[in-house]
FIVO-982471 format. One record per atom (N, C-alpha, C): atom name; x, y, z; residue number from 0; residue in one letter. Coordinates in Angstrom, 2 decimals, m for minus. Example, Ala and Ser with C-alpha at 12.3 -4.5 7.8 and 13.67 -1.06 7.14 Angstrom:
# FIVO-982471
   name         u         v         w   resi   resn
      N     13.19     m5.69      7.80      0      a
     CA     12.30     m4.50      7.80      0      a
      C     13.20     m3.30      7.80      0      a
      N     12.85     m2.25      7.08      1      s
     CA     13.67     m1.06      7.14      1      s
      C     12.90      0.03      7.87      1      s
***
This chain:
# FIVO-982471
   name         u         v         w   resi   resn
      N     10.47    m18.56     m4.80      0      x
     CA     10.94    m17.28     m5.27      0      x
      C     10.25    m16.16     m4.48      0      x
      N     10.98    m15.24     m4.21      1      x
     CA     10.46    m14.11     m3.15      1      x
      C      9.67    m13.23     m3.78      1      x
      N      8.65    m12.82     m3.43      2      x
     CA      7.76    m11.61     m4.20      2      x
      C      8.61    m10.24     m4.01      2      x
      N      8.45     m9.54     m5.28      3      x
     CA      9.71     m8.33     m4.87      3      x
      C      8.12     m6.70     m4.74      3      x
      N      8.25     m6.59     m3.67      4      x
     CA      7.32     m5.64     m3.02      4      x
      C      7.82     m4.24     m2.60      4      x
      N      7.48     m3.01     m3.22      5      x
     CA      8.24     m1.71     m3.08      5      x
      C      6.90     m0.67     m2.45      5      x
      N      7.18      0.02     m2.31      6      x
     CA      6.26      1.26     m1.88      6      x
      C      6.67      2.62     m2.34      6      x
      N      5.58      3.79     m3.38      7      x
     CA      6.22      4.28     m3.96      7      x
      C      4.88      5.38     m3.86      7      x
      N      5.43      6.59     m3.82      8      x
     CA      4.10      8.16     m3.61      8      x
      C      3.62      8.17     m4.97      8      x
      N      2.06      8.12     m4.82      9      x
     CA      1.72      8.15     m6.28      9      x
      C      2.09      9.39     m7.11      9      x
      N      2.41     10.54     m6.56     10      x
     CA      2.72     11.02     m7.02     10      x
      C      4.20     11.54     m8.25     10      x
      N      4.97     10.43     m7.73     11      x
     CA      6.16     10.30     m8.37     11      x
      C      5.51      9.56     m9.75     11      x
      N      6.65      9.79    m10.26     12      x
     CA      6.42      8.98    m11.99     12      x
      C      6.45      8.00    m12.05     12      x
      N      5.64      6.97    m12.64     13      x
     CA      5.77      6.08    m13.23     13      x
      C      6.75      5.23    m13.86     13      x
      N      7.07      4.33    m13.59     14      x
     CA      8.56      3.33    m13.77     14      x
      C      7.73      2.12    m14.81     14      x
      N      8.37      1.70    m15.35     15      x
     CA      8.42      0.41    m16.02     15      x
      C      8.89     m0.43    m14.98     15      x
      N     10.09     m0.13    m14.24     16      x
     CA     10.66     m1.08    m13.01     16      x
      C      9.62     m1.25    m11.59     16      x
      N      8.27     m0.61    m12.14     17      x
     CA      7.38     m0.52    m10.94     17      x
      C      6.40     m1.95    m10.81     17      x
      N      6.82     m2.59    m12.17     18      x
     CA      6.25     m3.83    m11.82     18      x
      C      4.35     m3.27    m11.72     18      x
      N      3.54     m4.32    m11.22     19      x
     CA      1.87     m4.12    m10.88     19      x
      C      2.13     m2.94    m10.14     19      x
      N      1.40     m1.76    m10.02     20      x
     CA      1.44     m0.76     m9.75     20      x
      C     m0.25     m0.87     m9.34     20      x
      N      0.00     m1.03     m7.77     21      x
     CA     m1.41     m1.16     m7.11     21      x
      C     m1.58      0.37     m5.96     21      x
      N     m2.94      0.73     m6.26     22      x
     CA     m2.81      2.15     m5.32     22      x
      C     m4.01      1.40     m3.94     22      x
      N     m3.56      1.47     m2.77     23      x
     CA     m3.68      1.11     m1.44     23      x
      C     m4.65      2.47     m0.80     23      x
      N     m4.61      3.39     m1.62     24      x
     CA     m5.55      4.49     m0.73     24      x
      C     m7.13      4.33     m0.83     24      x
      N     m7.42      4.59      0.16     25      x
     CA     m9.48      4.76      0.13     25      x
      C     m9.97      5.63     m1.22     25      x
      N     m9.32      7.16     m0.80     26      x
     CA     m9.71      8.13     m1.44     26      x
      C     m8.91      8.49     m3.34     26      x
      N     m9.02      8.57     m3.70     27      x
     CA     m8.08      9.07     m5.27     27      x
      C     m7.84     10.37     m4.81     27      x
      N     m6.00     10.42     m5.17     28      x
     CA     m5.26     11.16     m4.96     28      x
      C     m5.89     12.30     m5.28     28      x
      N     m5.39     13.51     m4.92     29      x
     CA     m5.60     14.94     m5.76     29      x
      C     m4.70     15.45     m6.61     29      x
      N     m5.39     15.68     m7.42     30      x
     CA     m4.77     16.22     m8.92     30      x
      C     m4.06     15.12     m9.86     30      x
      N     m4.33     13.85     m9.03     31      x
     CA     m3.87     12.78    m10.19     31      x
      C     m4.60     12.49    m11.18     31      x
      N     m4.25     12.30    m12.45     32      x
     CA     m5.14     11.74    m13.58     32      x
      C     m5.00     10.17    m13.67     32      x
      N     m5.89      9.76    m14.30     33      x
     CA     m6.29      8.03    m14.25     33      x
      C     m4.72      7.94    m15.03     33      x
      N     m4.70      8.39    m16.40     34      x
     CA     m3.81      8.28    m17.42     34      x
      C     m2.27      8.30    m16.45     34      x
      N     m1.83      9.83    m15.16     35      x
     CA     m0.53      9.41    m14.99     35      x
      C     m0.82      8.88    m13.79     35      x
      N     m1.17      7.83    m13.26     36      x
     CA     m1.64      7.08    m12.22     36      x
      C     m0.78      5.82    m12.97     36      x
      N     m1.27      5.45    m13.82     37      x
     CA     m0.99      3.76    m14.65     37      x
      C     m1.09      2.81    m13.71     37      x
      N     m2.74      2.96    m13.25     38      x
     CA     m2.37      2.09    m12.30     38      x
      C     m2.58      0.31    m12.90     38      x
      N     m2.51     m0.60    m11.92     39      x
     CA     m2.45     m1.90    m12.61     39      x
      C     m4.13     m2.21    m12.04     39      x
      N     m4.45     m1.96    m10.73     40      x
     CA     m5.63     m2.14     m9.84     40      x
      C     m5.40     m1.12     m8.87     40      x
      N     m6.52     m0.66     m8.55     41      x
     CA     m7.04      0.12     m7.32     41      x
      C     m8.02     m0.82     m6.17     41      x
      N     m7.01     m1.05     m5.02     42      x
     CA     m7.35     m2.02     m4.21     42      x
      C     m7.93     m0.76     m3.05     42      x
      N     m9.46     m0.12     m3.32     43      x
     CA     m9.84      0.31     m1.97     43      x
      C     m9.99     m0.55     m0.71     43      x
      N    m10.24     m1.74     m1.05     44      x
     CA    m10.49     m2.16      0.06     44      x
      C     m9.46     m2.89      0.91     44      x
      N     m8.08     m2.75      0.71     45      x
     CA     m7.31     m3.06      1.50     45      x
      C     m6.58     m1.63      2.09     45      x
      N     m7.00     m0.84      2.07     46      x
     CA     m6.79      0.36      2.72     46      x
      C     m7.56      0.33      3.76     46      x
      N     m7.04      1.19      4.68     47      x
     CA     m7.42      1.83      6.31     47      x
      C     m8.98      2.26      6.04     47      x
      N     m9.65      1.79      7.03     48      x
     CA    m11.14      2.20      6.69     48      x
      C    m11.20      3.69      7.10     48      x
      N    m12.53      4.27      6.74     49      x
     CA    m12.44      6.02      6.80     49      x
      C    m12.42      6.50      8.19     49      x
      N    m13.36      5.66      8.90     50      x
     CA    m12.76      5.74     10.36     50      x
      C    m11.42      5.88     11.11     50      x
      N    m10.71      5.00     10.80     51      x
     CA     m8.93      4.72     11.32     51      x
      C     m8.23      5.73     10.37     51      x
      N     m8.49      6.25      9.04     52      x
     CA     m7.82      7.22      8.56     52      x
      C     m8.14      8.53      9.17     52      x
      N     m9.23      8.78      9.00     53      x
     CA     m9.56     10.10      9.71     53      x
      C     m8.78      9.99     10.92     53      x
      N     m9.00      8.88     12.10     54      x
     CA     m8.61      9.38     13.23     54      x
      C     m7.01      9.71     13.58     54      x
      N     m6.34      8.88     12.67     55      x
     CA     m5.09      8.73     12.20     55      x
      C     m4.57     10.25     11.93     55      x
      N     m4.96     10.80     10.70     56      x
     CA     m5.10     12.25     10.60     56      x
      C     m3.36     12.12     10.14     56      x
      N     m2.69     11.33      9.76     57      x
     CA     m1.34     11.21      9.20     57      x
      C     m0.54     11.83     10.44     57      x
      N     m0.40     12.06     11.91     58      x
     CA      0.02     12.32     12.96     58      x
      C      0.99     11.45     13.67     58      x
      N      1.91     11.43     13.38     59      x
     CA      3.35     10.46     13.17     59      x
      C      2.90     10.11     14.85     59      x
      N      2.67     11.29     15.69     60      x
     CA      2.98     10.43     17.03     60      x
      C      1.49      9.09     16.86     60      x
      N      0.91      9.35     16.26     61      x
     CA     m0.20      8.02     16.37     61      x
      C     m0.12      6.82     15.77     61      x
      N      1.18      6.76     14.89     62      x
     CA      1.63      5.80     13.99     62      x
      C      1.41      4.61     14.77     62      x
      N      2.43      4.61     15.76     63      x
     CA      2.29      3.11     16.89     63      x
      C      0.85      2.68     16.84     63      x
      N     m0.02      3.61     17.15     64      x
     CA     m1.34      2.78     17.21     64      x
      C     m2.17      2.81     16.19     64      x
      N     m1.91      3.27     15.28     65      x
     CA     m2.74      3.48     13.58     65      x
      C     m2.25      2.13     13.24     65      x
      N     m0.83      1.79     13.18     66      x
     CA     m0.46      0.50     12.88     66      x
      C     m0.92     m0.69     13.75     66      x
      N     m1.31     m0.74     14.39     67      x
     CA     m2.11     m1.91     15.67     67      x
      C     m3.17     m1.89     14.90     67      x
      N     m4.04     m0.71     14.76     68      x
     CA     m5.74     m0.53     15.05     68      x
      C     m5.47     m1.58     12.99     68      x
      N     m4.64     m0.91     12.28     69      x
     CA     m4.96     m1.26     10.48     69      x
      C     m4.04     m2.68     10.55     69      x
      N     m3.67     m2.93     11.36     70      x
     CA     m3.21     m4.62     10.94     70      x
      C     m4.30     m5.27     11.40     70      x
      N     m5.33     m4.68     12.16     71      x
     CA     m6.37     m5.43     12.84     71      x
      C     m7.49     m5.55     11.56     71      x
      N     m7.37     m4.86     10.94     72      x
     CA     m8.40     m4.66      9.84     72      x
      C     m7.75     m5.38      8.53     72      x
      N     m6.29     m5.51      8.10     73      x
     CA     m5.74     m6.17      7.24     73      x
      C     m6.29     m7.53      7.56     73      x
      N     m5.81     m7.78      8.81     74      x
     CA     m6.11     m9.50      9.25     74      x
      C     m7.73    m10.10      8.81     74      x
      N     m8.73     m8.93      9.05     75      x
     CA     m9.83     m8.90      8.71     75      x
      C    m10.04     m9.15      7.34     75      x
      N     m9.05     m8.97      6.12     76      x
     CA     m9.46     m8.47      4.93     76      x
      C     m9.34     m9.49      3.77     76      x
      N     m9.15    m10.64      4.52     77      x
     CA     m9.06    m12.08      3.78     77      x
      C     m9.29    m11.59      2.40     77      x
      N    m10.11    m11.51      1.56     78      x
     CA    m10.58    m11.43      0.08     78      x
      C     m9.74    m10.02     m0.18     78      x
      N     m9.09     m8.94      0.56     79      x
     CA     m8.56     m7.96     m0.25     79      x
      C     m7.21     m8.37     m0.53     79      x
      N     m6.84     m9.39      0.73     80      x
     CA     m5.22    m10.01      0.35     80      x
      C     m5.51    m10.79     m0.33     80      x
      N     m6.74    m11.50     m1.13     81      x
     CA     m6.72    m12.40     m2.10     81      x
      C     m6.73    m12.00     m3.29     81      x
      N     m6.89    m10.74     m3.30     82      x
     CA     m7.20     m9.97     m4.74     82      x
      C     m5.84     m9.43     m4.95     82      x
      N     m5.02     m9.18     m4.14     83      x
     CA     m3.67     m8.43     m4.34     83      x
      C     m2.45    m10.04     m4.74     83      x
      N     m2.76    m11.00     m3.97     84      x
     CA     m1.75    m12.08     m4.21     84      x
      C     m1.13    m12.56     m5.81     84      x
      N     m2.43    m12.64     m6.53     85      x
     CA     m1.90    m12.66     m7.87     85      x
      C     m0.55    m11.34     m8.34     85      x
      N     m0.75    m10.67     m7.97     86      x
     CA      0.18     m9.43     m8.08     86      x
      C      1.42     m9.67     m7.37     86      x
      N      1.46    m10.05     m6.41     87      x
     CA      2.34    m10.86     m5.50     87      x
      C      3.15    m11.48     m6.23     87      x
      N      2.43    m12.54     m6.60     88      x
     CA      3.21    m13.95     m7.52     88      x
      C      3.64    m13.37     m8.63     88      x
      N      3.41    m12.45     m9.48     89      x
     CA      3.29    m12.37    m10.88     89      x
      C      4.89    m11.38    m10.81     89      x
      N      5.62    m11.16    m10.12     90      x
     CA      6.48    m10.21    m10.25     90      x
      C      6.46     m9.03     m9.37     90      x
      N      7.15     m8.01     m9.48     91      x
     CA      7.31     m6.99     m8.71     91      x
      C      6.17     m6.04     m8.62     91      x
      N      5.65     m5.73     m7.22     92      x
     CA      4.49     m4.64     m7.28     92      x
      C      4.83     m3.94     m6.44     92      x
      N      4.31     m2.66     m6.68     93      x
     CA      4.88     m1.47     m6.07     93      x
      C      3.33     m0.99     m5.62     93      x
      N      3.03     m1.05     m4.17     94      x
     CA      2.22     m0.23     m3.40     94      x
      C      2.29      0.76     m3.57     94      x
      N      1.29      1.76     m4.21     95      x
     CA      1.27      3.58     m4.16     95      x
      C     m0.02      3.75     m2.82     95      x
      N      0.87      5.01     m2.65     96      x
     CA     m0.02      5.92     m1.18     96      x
      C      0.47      7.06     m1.49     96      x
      N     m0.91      8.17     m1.19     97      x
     CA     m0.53      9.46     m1.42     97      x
      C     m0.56     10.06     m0.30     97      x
      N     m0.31      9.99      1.08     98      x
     CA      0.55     10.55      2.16     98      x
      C      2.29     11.17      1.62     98      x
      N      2.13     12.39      2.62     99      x
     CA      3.39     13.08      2.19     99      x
      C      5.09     12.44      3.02     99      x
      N      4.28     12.03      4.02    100      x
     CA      5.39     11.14      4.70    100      x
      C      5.65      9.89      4.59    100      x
      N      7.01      9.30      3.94    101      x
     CA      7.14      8.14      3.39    101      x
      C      7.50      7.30      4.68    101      x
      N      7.39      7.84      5.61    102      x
     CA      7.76      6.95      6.64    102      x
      C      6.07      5.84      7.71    102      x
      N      5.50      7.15      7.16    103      x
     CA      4.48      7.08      8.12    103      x
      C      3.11      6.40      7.13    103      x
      N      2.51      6.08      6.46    104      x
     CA      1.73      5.78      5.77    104      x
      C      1.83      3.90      6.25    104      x
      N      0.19      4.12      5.24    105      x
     CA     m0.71      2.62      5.34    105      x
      C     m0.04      1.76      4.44    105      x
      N      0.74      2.29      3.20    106      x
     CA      1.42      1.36      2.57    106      x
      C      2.89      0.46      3.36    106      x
      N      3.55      1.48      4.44    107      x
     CA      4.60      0.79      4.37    107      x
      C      4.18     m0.38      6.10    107      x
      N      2.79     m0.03      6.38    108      x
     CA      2.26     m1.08      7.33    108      x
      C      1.76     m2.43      6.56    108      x
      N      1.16     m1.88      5.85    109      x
     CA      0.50     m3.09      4.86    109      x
      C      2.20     m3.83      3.95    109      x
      N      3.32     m3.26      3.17    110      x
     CA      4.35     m4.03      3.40    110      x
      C      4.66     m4.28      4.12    110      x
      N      4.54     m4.02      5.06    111      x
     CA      5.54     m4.94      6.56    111      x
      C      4.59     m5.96      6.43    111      x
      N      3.49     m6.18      6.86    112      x
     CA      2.56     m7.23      6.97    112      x
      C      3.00     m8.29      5.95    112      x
      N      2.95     m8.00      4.41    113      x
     CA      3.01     m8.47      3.70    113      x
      C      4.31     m9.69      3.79    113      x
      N      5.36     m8.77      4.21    114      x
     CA      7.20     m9.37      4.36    114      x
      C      6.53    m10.43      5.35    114      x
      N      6.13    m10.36      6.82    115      x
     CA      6.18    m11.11      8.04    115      x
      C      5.00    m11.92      7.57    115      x
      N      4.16    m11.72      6.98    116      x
     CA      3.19    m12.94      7.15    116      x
      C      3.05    m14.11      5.78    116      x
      N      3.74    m13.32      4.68    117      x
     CA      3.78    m14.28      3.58    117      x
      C      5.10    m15.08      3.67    117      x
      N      5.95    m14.42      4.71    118      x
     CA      7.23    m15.08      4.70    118      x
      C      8.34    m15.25      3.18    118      x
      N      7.68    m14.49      2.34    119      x
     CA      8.60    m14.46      1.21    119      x
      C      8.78    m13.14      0.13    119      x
      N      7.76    m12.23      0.96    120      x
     CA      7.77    m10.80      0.24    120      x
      C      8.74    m10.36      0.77    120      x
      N      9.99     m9.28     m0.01    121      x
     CA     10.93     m8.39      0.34    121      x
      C     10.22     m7.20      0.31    121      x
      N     10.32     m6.31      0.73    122      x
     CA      9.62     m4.82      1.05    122      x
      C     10.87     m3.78      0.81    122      x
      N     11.25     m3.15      0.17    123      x
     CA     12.05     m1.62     m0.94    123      x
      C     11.08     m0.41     m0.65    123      x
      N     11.74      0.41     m0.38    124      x
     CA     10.77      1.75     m0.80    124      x
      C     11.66      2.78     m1.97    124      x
      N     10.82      2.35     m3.49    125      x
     CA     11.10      3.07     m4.43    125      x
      C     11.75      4.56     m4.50    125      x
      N     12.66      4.69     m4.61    126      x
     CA     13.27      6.18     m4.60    126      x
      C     12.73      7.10     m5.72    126      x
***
């Protein structure tokens, strides 16, 4: 059975259809409260280290290589993809990232990863 995997701005509302609702960022959002967060787990450590974010600086032309430099560090992160897999298996989880560009963020690198290397995650980005 395929893991059903979405990506969704923490800032949007909260779904029941959001399934484990895991937040992927280093830092806690601004102006979010724990309460409208709902989150399921806060996985800092499968986020972009502060180094590769900073240098990153959310600068679309650096995407190509923000995504090289943070799959290099995913691959690294054995125990953070072990902590997220139960979430995996258990039903639908929706990656939150609070970047303003839904194109460009660590969540929808870390789903891609997820689709190509588990071979059975589908990847959605929550509207």
């Amino acid at each position: 059975m395929a893991a059903d995997v979405r990506i969704k701005r923490i800032y949007d509302q909260a779904s029941p259809e959001d399934g484990a609702r895991v937040l992927v960022d280093r830092v806690w959002p601004r102006g979010v409260t724990k309460e409208a967060a709902a989150l399921t787990v806060w996985l800092k450590e499968i986020a972009p280290s502060t180094a590769l974010r900073k240098w990153f600086g959310h600068e679309p032309a650096r995407f190509a290589e923000f995504r090289r430099r943070y799959l290099d560090e995913i691959r690294a992160s054995a125990p953070a993809l072990e902590r997220l897999r139960p979430y995996l298996e258990g039903g639908r989880t929706t990656l939150l990232y609070a970047a303003h560009d839904p194109a460009h963020n660590n969540a929808v690198v870390l789903a891609d990863y997820l689709r190509d290397h588990a071979g059975r995650q589908h990847v959605r980005h929550s509207a």
